[in-house]
N, C-alpha and C positions, 0 to 999 in steps of 0.2 A: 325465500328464493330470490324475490328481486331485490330486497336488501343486501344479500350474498355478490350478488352480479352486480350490481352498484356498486359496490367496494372494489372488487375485483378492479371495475373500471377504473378507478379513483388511483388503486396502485398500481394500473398499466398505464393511464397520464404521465404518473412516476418514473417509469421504463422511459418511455418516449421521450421526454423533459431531458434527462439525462443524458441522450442519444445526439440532441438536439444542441450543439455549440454557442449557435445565435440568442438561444432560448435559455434565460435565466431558469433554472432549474429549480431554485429554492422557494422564487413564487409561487410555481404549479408545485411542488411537492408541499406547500402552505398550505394552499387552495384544494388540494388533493385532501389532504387531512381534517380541512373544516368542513368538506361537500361530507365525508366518510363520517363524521362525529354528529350533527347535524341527523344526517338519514337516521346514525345509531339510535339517537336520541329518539323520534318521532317513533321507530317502529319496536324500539326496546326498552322506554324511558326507563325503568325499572332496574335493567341491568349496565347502565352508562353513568358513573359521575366524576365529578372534576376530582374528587379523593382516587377513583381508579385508577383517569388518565394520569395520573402525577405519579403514582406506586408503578403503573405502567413503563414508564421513562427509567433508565437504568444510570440511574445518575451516577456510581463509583466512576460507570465508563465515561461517562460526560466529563468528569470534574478532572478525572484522569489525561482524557483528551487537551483539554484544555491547560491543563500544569504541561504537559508535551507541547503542546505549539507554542505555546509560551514560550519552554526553554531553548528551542529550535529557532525562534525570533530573537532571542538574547545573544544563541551561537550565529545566528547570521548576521547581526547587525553588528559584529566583533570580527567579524569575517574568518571565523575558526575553521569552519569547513574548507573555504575558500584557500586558508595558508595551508591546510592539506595539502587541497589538489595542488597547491605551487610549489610545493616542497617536493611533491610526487612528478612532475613535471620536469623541475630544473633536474631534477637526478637521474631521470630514464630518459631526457628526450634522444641522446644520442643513440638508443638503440630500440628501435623500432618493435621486436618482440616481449623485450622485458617492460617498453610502456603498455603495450597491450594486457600484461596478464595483472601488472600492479593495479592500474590504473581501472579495469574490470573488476579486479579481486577486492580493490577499497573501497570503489562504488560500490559493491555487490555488499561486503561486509556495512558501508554506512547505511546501507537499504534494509539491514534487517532492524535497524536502531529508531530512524528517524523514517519519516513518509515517505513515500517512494517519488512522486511528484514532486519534492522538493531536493533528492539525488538528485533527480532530471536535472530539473534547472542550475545544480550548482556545477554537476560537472563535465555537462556537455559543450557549454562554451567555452571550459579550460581545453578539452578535449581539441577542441574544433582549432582554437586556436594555436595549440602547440601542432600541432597534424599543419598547418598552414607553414610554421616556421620550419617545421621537418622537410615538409614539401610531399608528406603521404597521405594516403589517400584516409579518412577518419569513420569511412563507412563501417569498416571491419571492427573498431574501437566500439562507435557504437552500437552495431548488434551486439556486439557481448557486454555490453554494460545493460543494456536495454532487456534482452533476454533473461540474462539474471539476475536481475533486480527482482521480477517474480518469485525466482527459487528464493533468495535471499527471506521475503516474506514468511517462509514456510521452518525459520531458524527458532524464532521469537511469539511470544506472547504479545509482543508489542509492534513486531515487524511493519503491521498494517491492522487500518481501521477492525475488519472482518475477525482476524487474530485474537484482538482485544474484548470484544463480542463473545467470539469462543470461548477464550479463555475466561472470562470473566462467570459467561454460564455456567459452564463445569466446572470449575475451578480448578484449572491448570495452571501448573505453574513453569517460572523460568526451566528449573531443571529435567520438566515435565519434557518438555520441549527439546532440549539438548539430548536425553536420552533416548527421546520416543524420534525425533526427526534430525538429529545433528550429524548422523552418516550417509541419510539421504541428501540432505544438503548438501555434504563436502563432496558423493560422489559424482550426485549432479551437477555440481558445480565444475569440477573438473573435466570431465567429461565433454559439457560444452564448451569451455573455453578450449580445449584439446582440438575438437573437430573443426570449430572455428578459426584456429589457430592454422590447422591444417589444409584445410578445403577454401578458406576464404582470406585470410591475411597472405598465407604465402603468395598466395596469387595476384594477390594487390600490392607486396613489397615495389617491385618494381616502375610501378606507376607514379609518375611526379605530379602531385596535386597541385592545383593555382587556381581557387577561387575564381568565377570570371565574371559574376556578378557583386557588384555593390552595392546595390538603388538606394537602402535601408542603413546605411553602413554608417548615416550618420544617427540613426535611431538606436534609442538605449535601452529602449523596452517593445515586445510585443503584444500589440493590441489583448489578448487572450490571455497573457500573464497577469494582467488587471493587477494586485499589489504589489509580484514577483516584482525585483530588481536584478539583472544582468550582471554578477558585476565578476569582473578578471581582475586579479591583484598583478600588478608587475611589481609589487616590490612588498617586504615582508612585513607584516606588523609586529609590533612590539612584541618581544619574546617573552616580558611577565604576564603580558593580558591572555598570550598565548597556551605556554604554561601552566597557571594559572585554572583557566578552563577546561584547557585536557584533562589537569588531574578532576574538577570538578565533574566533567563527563563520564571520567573512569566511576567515578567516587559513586556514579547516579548509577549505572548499570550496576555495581555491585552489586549496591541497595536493590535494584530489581532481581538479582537474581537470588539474594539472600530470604527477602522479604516477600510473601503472598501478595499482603494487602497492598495492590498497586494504588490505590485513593491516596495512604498514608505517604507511599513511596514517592508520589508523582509531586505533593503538595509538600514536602522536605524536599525536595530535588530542584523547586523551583524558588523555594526561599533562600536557597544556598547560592544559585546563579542572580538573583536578585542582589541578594549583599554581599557578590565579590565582585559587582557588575556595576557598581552605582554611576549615575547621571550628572555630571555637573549641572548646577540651577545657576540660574540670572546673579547671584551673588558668588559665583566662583566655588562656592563647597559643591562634594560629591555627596550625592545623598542615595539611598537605595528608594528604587521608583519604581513601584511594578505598574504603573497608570499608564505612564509610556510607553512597556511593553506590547501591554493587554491595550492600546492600540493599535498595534502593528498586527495583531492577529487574527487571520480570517474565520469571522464564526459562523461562516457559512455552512461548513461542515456539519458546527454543534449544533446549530438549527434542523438541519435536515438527520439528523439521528433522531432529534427530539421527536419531529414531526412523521419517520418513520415508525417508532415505537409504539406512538399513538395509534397510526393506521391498521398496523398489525394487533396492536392491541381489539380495534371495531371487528378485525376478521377470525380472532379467539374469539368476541361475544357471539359473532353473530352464525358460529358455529365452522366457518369456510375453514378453518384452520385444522379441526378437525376432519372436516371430509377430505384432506390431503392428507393428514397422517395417517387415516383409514386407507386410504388409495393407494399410498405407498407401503404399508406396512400388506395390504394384499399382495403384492405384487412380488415384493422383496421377498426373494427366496430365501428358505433358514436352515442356510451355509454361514459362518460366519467369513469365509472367505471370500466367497460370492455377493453375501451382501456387501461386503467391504469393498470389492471393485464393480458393484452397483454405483453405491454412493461416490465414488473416483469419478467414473466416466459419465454420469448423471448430473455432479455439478462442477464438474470441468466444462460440460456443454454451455449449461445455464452461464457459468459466468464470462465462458468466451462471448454470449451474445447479447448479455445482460450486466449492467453493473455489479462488481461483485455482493457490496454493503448489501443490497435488498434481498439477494440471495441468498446471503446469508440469515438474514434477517428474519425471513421465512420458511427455512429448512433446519435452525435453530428447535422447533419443539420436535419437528421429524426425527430429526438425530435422538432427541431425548426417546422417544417412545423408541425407536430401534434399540436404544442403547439399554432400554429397562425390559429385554423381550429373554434374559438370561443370558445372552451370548456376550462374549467377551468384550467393554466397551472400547478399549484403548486402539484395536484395528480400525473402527466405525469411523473414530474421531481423528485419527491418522488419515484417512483417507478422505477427510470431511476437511479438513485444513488443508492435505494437498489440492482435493479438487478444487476450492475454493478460490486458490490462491495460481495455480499453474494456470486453471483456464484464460487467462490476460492474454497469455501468446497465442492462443488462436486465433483472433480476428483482433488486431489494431486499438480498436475502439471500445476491446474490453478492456481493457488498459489505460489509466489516465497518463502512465508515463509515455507507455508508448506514441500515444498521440503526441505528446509536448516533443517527447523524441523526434517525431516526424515537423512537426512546426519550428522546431528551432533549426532540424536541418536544411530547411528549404530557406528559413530567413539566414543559415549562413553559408548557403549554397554547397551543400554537401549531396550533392544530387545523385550518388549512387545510393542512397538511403529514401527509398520513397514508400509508399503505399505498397505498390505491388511486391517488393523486394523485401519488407519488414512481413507483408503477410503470407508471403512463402516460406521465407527461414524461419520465419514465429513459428511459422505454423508447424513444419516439419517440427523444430524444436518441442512444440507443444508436446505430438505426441508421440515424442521420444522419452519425455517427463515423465507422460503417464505410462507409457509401458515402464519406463524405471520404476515408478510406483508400481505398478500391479506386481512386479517383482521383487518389490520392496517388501511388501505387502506380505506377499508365497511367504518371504522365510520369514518374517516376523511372526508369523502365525504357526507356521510348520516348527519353531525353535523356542517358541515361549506360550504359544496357544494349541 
């Protein structure tokens, strides 16, 4: 028992760590993992060893991870994203409703591909600053890029962190995804940009935006972006390098969607952007350089999955894992509809209040033992990826876009987008998602279960 309570504590450090801005996160989630392994050791020597904790770690998703931010660093430092958004810019800015829905609709679609965190960053200072040259107001732009970037998660296997988790346990796949969640998507998606469109752009049409703060105006980065780079193209890059990369991006999602094995996919996908991508050296040849890349990318991340898997791992030895799957498995009624918008509204909560990755992390064997009770698994897991992934728009700070959403708009003084105003409409929006889902849910089960 105080070994069980120890750990606990060790992954609520983890919670708080992450809650915490100021507070490197990766530290205490270290130090969380070696206090939990440590105690394992002393009161379970028998059942803890370094062969475990290493089988423990889910490396396909690791190495997988890391082939992805890799090629995401290749497309940003090419500035391929970036000629998007300026291509999407120069073509809508004169009209005010068609930049809203493009401009949402390609953020939202780039958010199911690449991290959501890094949508943020690419396309809210193109946002900010075509809304500046327009002279409208870019609050309305970004609640609906910001709102759907969530749904967007909920398209892909690979959408986000938690996604990649799932799907990897169960082994789901691309098509898995498009069949079982690609109309929830498209109707959610439309939906909100509809209402949003309605209730809150038209009303802002009329308003003439004029920044009125600069303080920072001559700063390129903010403090909190730590290796993010800012950057607005005014003008277009080369159209082979461009090109080029598209196709090689088109080329990499096929492969995901043809191919299971994401490991295989992910480590082909980043060889091919390597050697269409090469470096000039000190001698004037191009040469292909993945050392350069694989420093531009943050392995903050891969550390803290690492040191997650482990923790979780102490709380399967030391039984606490299971006294949750018992807890909930009493509790969970056996409906299989009801259990299904159990687990909706259950970790919609958890991760509006909690990061989603740990929540995931540990409601990962729950799903298993529900899904192996006879009842139909595919609703459990449907609504175990909506919950997962919807709850961000409840409270701000589930959300790691959302926050960057809110700091990037205060550094470029977009002040009808603040705190209170993201967690109203978040939050309505929230659970307007999940009632879509619960009804989502009704005929999936009532037409196929």
């Amino acid at each position: 028992m105080f070994l069980q309570i120890f750990v606990i504590v060790c992954f609520a450090v983890v919670i708080i760590a992450l809650f915490r801005e100021e507070t490197d996160f990766l530290t205490y989630t270290i130090a969380a993992m070696f206090a939990a392994v440590v105690a394992t050791f002393i009161f379970l020597p028998e059942a803890i060893t370094v062969e475990h904790m290493i089988l423990a770690v889910e490396w396909e998703v690791i190495f997988f991870l890391m082939s992805l931010f890799t090629i995401v660093e290749i497309l940003d430092d090419k500035n391929i994203f970036q000629e998007i958004a300026l291509r999407i810019t120069t073509k809508f800015e004169t009209n005010t409703r068609k930049f809203f829905w493009v401009m949402c609709l390609i953020s939202t679609l780039s958010a199911a591909f690449i991290n959501d965190l890094s949508v943020a960053i690419i396309f809210i200072p193109m946002i900010i600053n075509t809304s500046e040259k327009m002279k409208i107001n870019p609050a309305p732009i970004l609640l609906g890029m910001t709102i759907c970037i969530n749904l967007a998660a909920t398209l892909t296997p690979f959408g986000s962190a938690q996604n990649i988790l799932i799907a990897n346990k169960f082994n789901l796949t691309s098509n898995w995804f498009f069949i079982s969640l690609g109309a929830y998507f498209v109707i959610g998606t439309f939906i909100t940009l509809f209402l949003l469109d309605k209730f809150i752009l038209r009303k802002k049409l009329k308003d003439v935006w004029i920044p009125h703060c600069r303080e920072n105006e001559e700063s390129t980065e903010i403090e909190h972006l730590e290796d993010h780079e800012l950057v607005i193209l005014e003008e277009h890059i080369d159209k082979n390098v461009f090109y080029k990369n598209l196709f090689a991006l088109g080329l990499f999602l096929i492969l995901l969607l043809l191919i299971p094995n994401i490991l295989f996919v992910g480590l082909l996908g980043l060889l091919i952007f390597i050697f269409i991508n090469p470096n000039e050296k000190k001698n004037g040849k191009r040469k292909a350089d993945i050392s350069s890349y694989l420093g531009k990318v943050d392995f903050k991340l891969i550390f803290f999955f690492i040191s997650l898997f482990i923790l979780v791992y102490c709380m399967e030895v030391n039984g606490t894992l299971l006294l949750l799957e018992n807890f909930i498995a009493l509790i969970t009624p056996n409906n299989l509809f009801l259990v299904s918008i159990f687990i909706l509204i259950l970790t919609s909560l958890l991760s509006g209040f909690l990061d989603n990755v740990p929540v995931t992390v540990i409601f990962i064997p729950v799903i298993q033992v529900l899904t192996s009770t006879g009842l139909a698994p595919t609703p459990m897991l449907i609504a175990f990826i909506l919950g997962i992934n919807l709850g961000g728009n409840i409270f701000p700070q589930g959300s790691a876009a959302d926050m960057m959403t809110l700091e990037l708009s205060e550094k470029y003084c977009a002040d009808d987008l603040n705190y209170r105003v993201l967690l109203k409409v978040g939050g309505v929006f929230a659970i307007l998602h999940i009632l879509l889902g619960i009804g989502y849910l009704a005929i999936m089960i009532f037409l196929f279960f």
